[in-house]
Structures are given as C-alpha cells and as structure tokens.
py3Dmol code that shows the C-alpha trace and the ligand (Angstrom):
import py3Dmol

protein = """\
ATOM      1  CA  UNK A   1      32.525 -38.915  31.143  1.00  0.00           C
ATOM      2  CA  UNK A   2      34.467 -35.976  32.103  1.00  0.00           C
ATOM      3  CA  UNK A   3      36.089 -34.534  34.998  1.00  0.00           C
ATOM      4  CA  UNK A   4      34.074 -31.626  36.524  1.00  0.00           C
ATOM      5  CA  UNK A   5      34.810 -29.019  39.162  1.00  0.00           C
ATOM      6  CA  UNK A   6      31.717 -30.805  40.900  1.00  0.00           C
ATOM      7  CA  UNK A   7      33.549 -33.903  40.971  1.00  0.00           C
ATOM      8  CA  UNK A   8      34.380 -34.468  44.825  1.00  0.00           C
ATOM      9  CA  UNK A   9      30.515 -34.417  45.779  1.00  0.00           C
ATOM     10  CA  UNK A  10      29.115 -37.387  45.992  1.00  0.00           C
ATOM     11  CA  UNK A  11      25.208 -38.087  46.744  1.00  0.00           C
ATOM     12  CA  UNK A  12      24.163 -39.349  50.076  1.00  0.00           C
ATOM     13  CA  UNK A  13      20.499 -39.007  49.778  1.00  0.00           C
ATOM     14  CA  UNK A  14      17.771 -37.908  48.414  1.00  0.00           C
ATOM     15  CA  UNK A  15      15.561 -34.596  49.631  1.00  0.00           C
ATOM     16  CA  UNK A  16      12.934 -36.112  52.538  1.00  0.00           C
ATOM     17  CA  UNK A  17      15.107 -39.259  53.171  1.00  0.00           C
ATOM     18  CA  UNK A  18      16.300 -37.459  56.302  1.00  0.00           C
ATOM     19  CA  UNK A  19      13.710 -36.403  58.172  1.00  0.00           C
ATOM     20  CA  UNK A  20      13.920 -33.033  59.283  1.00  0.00           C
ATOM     21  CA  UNK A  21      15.601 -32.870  63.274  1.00  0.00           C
ATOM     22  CA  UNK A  22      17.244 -36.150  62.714  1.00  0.00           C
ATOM     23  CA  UNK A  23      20.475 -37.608  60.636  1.00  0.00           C
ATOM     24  CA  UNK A  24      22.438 -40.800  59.190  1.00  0.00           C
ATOM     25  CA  UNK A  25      25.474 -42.178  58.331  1.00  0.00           C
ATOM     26  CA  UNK A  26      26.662 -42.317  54.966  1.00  0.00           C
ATOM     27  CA  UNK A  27      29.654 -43.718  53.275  1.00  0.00           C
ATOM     28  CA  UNK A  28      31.623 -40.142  51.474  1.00  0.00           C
ATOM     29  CA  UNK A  29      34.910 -41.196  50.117  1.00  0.00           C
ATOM     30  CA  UNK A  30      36.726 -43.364  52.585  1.00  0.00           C
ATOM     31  CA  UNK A  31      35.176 -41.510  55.196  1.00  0.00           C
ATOM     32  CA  UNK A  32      32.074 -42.015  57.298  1.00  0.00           C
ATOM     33  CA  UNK A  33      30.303 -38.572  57.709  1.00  0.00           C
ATOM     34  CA  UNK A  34      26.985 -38.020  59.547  1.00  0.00           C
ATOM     35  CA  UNK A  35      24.810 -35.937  57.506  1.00  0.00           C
ATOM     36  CA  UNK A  36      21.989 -33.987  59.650  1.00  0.00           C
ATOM     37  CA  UNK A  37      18.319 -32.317  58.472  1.00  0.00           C
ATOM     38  CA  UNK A  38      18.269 -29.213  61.149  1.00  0.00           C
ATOM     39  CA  UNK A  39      15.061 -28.020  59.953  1.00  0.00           C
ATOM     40  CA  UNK A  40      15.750 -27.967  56.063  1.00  0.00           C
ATOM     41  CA  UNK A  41      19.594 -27.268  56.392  1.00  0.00           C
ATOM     42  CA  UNK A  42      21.694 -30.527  55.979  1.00  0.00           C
ATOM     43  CA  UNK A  43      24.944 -29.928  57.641  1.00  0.00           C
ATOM     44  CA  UNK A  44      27.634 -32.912  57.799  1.00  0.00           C
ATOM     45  CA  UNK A  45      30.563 -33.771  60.220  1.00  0.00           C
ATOM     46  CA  UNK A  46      32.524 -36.667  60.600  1.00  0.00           C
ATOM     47  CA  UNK A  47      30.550 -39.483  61.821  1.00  0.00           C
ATOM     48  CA  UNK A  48      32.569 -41.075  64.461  1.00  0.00           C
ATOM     49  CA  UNK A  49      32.571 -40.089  67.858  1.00  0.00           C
ATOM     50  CA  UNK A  50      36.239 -39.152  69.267  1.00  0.00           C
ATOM     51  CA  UNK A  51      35.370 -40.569  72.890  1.00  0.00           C
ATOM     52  CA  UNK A  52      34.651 -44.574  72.137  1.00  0.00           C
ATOM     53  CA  UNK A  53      33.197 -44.534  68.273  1.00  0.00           C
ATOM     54  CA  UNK A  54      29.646 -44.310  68.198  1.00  0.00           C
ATOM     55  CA  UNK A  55      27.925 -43.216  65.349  1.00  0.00           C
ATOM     56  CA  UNK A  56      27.112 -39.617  65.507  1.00  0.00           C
ATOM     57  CA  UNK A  57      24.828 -40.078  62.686  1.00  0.00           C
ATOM     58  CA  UNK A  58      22.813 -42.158  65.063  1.00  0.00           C
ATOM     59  CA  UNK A  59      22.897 -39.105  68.079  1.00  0.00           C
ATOM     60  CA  UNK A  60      19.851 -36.933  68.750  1.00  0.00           C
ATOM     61  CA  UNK A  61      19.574 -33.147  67.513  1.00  0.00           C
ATOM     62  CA  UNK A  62      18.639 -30.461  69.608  1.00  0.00           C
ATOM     63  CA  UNK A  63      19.085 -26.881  68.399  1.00  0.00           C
ATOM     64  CA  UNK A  64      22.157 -27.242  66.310  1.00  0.00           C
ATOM     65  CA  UNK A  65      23.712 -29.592  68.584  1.00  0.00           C
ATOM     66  CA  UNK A  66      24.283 -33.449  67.931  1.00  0.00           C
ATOM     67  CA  UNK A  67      24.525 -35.651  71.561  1.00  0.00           C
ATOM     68  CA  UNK A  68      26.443 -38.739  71.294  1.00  0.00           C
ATOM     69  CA  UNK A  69      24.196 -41.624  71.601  1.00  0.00           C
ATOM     70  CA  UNK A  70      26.088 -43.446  73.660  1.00  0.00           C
ATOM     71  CA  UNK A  71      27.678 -41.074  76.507  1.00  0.00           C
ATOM     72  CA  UNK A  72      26.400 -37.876  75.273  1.00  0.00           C
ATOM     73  CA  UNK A  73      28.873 -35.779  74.177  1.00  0.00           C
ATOM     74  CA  UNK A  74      27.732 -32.786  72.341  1.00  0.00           C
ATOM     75  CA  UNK A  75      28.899 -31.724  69.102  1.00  0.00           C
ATOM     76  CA  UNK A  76      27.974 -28.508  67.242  1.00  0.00           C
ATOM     77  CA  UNK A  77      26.743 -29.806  63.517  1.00  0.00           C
ATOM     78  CA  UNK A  78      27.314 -26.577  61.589  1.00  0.00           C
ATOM     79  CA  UNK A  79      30.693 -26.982  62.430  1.00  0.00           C
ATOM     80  CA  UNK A  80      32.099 -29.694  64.837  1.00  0.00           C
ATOM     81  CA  UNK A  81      32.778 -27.920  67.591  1.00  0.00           C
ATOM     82  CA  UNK A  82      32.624 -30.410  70.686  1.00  0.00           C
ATOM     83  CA  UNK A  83      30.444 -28.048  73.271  1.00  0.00           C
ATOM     84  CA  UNK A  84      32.672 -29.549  76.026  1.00  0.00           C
ATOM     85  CA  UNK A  85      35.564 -27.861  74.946  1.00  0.00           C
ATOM     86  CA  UNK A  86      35.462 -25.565  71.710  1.00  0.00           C
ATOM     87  CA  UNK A  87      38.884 -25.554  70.968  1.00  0.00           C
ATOM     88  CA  UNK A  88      38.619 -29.403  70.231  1.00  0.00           C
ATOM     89  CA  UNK A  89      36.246 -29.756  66.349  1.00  0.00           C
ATOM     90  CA  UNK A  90      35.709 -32.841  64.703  1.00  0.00           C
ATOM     91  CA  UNK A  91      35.704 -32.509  60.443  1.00  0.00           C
ATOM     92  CA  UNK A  92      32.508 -30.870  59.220  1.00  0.00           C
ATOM     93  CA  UNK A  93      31.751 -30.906  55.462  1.00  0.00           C
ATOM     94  CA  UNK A  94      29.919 -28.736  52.846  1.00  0.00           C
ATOM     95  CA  UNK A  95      26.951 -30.046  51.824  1.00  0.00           C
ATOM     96  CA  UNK A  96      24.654 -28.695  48.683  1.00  0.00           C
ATOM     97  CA  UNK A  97      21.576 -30.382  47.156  1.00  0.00           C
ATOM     98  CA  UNK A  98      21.800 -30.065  43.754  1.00  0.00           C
ATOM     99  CA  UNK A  99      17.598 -30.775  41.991  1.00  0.00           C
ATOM    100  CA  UNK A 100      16.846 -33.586  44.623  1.00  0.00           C
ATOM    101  CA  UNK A 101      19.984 -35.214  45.611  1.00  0.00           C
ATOM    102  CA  UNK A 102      21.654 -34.072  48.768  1.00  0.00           C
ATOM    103  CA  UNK A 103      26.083 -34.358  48.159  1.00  0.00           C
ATOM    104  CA  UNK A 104      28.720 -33.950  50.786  1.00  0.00           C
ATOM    105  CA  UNK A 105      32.290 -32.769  49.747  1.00  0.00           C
ATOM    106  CA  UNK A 106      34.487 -35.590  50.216  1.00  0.00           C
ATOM    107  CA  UNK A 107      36.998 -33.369  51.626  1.00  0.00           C
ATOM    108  CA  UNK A 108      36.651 -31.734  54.797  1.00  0.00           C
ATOM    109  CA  UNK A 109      36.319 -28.047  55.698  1.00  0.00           C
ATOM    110  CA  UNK A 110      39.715 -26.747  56.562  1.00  0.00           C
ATOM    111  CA  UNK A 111      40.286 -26.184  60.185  1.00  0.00           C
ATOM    112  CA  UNK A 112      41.076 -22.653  61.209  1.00  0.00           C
ATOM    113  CA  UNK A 113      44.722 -22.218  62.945  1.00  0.00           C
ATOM    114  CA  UNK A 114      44.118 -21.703  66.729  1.00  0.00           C
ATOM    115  CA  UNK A 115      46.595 -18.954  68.489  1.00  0.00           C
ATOM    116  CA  UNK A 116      44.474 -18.528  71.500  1.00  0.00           C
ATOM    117  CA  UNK A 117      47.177 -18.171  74.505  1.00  0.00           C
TER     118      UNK A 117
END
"""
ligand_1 = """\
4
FES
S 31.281 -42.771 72.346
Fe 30.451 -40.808 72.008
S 30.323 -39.966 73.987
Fe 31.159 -41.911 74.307
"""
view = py3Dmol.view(width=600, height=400)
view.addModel(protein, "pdb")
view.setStyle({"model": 0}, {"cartoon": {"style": "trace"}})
view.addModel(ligand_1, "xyz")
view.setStyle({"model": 1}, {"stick": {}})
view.zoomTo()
view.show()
C-alpha cells in the first residue's frame, strides 16, 4: 500500500452512527477527539475537558455549542472556543466524510496567533 496525501485521516464512524445533535469519543492518532453531528455537519475538537477531564464527546449540543457534562463548561464545536473566555480554544480538527465513512485529521487545526492588547 502506498502513502497518500489522504493519509493522516483516519475513520471514526460511519454516516448515521452519530445521531444528528449529539457526539462521541473516538480514538484519532494518540489523541482522543470528540466528533459532533450538528445537524449533518460533523465538526471535531479535542475530547477532554481542560477543567477536570470529562469527556466532551459525552456533553450535550445546543446550537453549536458543546456543555461539559460534568460542570458545564461551554465549548464552541466549529472551533473550540471555550464561551467563558474566547481567547482560551481547545484543538478542533477537520473532518470530511469521504462515500460513508466520516475521518478526522489526526493533526489539529493550527491555532491563530493572538495580539489582542
Ligand atoms: S470537567 Fe468539564 S466543566 Fe468540569
């Protein structure tokens, strides 16, 4: 087998085992990454919660927005962005479905430089 452009995907899933307005955790790489159906759109961030741990994967979705399960932080799942304080993201990932297999890029999304003062 050969090495292809495509290689750091990986399939999590298949299209319809995450029901749409929900998520799960899945193992990318060496990583943990929470992969979320927001009405047909699968978006992906890191899976563990910065506070104590929990699995985000496990949180409830509410118009874009991922709550903690266990203390309720929210965290944007396009992006990361914890709604507490925006200048704080967690890793987000691309995600594609290729036929019926949903893949997350095993690398994360680079993080834009922040020069807000
Ligand atoms: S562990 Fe996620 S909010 Fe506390």
């Amino acid at each position: 087998m050969t090495e292809s452009p495509d290689a750091d995907f990986v399939t999590v899933a298949k299209v319809g085992e995450i029901a749409s307005g929900s998520g799960g955790t899945f193992k990318v790489g060496e990583r943990l990454v929470a992969v979320f159906n927001n009405d047909g759109e699968y978006l992906a961030i890191d899976d563990l919660c910065p506070h104590m741990g929990a699995s985000l994967g496990a949180g409830y979705i509410d118009e874009g927005v991922v709550a903690c399960p266990w203390h309720a932080w929210r965290f944007k799942i396009c992006d990361g962005t914890w709604c507490d304080n925006p200048r704080v993201k967690i890793d987000s990932f691309e995600v594609r479905v290729q036929g019926e297999e949903i893949q997350v890029r095993t690398t994360p999304r680079p993080k834009p430089d922040r020069d807000e003062n």
